[in-house]
C-alpha positions as a Markdown table, in Angstrom:
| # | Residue | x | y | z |
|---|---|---|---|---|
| 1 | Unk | 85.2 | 92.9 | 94.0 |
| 2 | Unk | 87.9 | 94.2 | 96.1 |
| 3 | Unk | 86.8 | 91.1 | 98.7 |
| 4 | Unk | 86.7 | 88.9 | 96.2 |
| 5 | Unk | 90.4 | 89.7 | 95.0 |
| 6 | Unk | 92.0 | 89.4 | 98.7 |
| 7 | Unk | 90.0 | 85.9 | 99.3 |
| 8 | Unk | 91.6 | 84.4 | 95.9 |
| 9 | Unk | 95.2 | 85.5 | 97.1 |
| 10 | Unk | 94.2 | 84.1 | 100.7 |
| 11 | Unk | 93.0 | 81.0 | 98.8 |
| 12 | Unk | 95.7 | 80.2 | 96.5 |
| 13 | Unk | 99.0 | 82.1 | 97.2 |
| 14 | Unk | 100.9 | 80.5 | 93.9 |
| 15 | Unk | 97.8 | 82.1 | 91.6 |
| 16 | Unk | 98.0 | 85.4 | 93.5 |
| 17 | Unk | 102.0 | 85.4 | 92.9 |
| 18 | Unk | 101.8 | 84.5 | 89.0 |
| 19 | Unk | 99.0 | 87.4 | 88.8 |
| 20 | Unk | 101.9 | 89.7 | 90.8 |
| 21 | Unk | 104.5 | 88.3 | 88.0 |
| 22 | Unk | 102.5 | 89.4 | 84.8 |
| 23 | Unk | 101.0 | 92.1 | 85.6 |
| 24 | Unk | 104.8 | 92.9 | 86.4 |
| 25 | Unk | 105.5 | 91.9 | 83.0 |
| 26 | Unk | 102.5 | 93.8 | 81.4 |
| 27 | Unk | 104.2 | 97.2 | 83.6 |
| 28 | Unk | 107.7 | 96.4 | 82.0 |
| 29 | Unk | 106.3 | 95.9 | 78.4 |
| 30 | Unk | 104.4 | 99.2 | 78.2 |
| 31 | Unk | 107.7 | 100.9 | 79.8 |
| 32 | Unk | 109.9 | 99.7 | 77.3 |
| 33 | Unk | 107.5 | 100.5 | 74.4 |
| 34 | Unk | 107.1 | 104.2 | 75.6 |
| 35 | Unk | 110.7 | 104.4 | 75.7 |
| 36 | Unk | 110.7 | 103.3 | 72.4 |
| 37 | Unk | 108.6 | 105.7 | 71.5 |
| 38 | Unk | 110.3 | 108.6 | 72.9 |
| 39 | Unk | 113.8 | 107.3 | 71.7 |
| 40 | Unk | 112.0 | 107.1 | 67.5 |
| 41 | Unk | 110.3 | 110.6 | 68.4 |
| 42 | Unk | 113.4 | 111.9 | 69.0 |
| 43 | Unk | 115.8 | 110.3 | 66.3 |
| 44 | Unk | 112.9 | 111.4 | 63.9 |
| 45 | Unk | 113.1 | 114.8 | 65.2 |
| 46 | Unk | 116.8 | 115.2 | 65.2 |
């Protein structure tokens, strides 16, 4: 699978590059909720 992976990226860079993007995105979406969640845990606790 892991050869599969680096031969798609070889074979289309622009696919491999919007793959980079969201799973950028995803990383930056789940950071921002669990700081949301810490930030209500913490006005809730106050």
């Amino acid at each position: 699978m892991r050869t599969k992976e680096i031969g798609t990226e070889a074979a289309d860079p622009a696919e491999a590059w919007e793959s980079r993007v969201a799973w950028t995105a995803r990383c930056a979406i789940e950071v921002a909720c669990l700081l949301a969640t810490l930030v209500v845990v913490y006005v809730v606790s106050r």
